[in-house]
N, C-alpha and C positions, 0 to 999 in steps of 0.2 A: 504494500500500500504506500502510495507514494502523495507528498503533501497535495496533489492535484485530483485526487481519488477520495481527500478525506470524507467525504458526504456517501461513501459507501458501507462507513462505520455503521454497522447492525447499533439505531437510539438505546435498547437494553444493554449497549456492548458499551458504550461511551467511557463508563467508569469503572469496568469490570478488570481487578487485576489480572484475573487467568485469562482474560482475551488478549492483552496486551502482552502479558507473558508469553504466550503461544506466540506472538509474533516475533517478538524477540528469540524464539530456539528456533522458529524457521529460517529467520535471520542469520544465525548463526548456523548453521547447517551448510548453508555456503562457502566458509572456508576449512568444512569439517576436511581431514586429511593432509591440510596446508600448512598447520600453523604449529606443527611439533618444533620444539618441543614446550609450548607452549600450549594452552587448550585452547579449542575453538570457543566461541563467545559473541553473543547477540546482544543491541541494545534497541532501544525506540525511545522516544520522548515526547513525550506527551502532554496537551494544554489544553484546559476545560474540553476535557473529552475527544479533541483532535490530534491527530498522529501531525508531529512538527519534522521529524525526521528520523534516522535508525541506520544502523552502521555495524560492520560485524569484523574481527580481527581477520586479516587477511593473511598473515605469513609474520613470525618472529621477523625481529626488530621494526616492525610496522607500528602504525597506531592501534593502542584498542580500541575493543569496540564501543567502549564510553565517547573516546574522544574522534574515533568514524562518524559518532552521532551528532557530537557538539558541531564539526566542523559539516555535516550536514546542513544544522539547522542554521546557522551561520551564513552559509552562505543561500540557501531560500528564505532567511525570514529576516534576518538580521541578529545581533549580537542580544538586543534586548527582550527578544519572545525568548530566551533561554530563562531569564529571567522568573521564580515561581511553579517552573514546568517541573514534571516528573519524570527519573528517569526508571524506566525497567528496563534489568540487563541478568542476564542468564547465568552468572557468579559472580559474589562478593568483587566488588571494584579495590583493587590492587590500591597497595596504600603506600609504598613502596616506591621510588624512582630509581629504574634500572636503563636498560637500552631506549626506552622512551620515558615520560614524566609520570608519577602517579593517578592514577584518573581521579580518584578523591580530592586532589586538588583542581582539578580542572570542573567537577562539579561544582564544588563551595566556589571556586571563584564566579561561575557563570550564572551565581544568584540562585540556583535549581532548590526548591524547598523540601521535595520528596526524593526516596529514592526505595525503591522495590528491587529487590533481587529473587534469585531462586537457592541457589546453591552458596555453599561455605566453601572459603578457600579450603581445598584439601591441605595444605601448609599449614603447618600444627604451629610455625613460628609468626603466621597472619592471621590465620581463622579470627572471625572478631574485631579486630583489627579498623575496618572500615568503618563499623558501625558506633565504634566508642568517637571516630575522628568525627565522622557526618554529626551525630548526637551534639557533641559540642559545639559544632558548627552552627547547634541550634535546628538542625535537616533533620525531617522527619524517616525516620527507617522501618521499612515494613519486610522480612525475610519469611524465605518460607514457600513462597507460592508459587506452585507446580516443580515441588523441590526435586520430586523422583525422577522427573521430566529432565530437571537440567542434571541430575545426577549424573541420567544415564548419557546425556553431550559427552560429559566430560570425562568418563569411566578411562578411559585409557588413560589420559593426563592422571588421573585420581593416583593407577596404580603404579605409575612410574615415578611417583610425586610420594608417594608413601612406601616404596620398595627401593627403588633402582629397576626394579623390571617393567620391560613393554609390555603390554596387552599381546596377548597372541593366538591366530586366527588360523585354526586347520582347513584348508581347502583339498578337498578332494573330491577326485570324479570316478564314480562308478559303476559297474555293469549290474543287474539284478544278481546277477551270482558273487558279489562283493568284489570282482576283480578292477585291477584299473589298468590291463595290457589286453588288447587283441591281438588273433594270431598273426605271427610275420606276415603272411599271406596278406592281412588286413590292413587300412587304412589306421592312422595314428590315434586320431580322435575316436573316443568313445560319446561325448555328449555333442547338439548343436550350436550352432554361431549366434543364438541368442545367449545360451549357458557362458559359453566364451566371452561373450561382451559384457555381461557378468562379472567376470573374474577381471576382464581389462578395469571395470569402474573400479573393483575394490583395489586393486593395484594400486592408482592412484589415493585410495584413501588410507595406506600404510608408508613406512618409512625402509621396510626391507624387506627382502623377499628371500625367504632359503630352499635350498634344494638340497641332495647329494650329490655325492660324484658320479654315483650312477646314473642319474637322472642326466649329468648334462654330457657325460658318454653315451647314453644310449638316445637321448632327446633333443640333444644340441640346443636348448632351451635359450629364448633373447630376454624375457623377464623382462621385456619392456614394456613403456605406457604406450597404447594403441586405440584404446577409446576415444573416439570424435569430440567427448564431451568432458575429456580430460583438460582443466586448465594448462596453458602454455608454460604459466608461470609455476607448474609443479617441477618440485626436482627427481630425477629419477631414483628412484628408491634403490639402498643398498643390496648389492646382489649375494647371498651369502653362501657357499659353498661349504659344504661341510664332505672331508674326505679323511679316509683312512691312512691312505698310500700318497697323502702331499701331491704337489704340481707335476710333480714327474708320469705321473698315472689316466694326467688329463690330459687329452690333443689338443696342443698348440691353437689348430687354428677354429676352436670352439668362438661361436659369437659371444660369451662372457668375459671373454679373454681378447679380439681383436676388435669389436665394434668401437661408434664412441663414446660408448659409457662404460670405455674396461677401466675407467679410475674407479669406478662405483661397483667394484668386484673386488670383496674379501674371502680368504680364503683360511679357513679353520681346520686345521689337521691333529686331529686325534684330543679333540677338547671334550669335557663334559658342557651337555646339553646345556644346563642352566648357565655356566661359565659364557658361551656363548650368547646366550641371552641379556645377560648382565652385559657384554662388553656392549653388545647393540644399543643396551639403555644407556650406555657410557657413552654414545657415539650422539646421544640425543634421539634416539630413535621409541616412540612412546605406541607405536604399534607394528607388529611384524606379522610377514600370511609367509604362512610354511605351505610349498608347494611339491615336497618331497615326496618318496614314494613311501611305497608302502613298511618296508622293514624299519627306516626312520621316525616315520611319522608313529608308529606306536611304541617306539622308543621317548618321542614326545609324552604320549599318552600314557604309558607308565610312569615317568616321575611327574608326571601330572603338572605338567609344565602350558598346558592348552586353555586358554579361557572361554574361545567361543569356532563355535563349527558351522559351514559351509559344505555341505554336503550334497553334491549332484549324482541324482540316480539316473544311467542312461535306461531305455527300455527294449536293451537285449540280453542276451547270454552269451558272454567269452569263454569260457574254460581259460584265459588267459592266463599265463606264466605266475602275475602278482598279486595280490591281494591286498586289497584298499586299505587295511592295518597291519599286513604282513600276519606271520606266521610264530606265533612263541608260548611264554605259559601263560596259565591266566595271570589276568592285571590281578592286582591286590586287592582290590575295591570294584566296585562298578561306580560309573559316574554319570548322573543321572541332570538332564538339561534342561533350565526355565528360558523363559519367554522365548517358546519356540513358536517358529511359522513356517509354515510348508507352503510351497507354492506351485505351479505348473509355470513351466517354461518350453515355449513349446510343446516338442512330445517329452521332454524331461524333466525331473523331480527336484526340487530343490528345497531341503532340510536345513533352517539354520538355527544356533540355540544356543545359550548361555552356558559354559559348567557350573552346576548348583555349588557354591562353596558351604553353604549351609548342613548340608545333607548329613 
């Protein structure tokens, strides 16, 4: 909604926090995947029930989404409708001046007498933090609204903000008989170029991508962004190779190794899983998609290193060579997945879903 649209405003919606919240995480949804290792963040501002302007973090060392908004309204309304307005923004306003200025200053100064958020900084050294400054400033503070909502924005920033580790996202594709190889004889893919473009978007919304050495022996994999509706300004996400037998075991002229994103190929030889994960989170990296095969990926799954799954079921039967979590003893546990949703993709199935840590 933009200041020229505001008479589209639903009259019951004028003054409704959670309508104006929900604009704000849609807002911010736009630079979801952009802004590690920072969190994505939405703001809007608002005056006697009219949308004045709204602004959402774009990419570390950019402006937040506070001050995307001020500088919005600023330049459609002028400096002085800032003046009394409200702002909703999708987490605790940073109180802090680092690579850009505080937004809490940038509020009190621009006169703003409310301010609504959703989410707490996960920073156990800010939480709070905001609302003691705004409070004093005499700014009314209202926290809370559609908290789960923005929780779930920010979940990845949350656990790399409170760990050192990234979020991390199992993608795999499978035949009804759990396999993820057809025979030689056969074509590579197992699911459609809808499933595929699928996997391109989510590409873009992580910071690295791992496979094994098998996979880019046998797959010659490019791990690139190729979605049409991939930002320009994304960078290409770390390519992580994970191998037994070091570089000497890999062929030279693999696209990981000579395209122009071989600076953006690391290469891990004989590391524990989690070590590997941690250095990614050391790299800034606040979400990783494991695209490895099968023997791997339930090496993941056993030390229960996986947070959320991507699961494409194609709708044939391979006998093929692999098996979509390979082959070993039982896990230790079963791990059982919330807010899941299945969907149809084309003719293929697609299973995605939370690890319950609750359970």
């Amino acid at each position: 909604m933009h200041p020229e649209s505001q008479q589209s405003v639903p009259p019951s919606k004028v003054f409704d926090h959670a309508y104006w919240m929900q604009v704000a995480i849609d807002t911010a949804y736009l630079g979801f995947g952009m802004t590690s290792p920072n969190p994505p963040v939405g703001a809007v501002i608002v005056k006697d029930g009219l949308e004045l302007g709204r602004g959402y973090h774009k990419k570390a060392g950019l402006p937040h989404a506070e001050r995307e908004a001020i500088a919005a309204v600023k330049a459609h309304h002028g400096p002085d409708a800032l003046k009394g307005a409200t702002i909703y923004v999708t987490l605790e306003p940073c109180s802090t001046a680092g690579r850009t200025p505080a937004c809490t200053d940038g509020i009190i100064e621009h006169g703003m007498t409310h301010v609504v958020y959703g989410s707490e900084d996960p920073n156990p050294k800010h939480v709070g933090a905001a609302q003691r400054l705004l409070s004093a400033a005499n700014i009314q503070v209202t926290t809370g609204v559609l908290e789960a909502d923005c929780d779930r924005l920010i979940r990845r920033f949350t656990k790399h903000m409170t760990t050192g580790m990234p979020w991390v996202i199992a993608k795999t594709a499978m035949s009804l008989d759990g396999r993820i190889t057809r025979p030689p004889s056969e074509g590579q893919w197992l699911t459609g170029p809808d499933s595929r473009e699928i996997v391109h978007q989510l590409r873009a919304e992580v910071d690295a991508i791992v496979v094994g050495g098998k996979t880019v022996r046998r797959d010659n994999p490019r791990l690139t962004l190729r979605s049409q509706t991939t930002s320009p300004d994304k960078e290409q996400p770390w390519r992580a190779v994970l191998t037994h037998s070091g570089r000497q075991s890999l062929p030279e002229e693999r696209h990981l190794f000579t395209d122009a994103h071989k600076n953006r190929t690391i290469l891990y030889q004989d590391q524990p899983l989690a070590e590997v994960i941690r250095d990614l989170g050391d790299r800034g990296c606040t979400a990783v998609l494991l695209e490895c095969g099968g023997r791997l990926m339930r090496q993941f799954v056993e030390e229960d290193l996986i947070d959320e799954y991507y699961l494409f079921y194609a709708p044939i039967i391979t006998g093929g060579e692999d098996f979509g979590f390979g082959i070993g003893h039982h896990l230790p546990r079963s791990f059982s997945l919330v807010e899941v949703q299945s969907q149809q993709v084309d003719q293929d199935t697609l299973i995605r879903g939370i690890v319950d840590r609750l359970q």
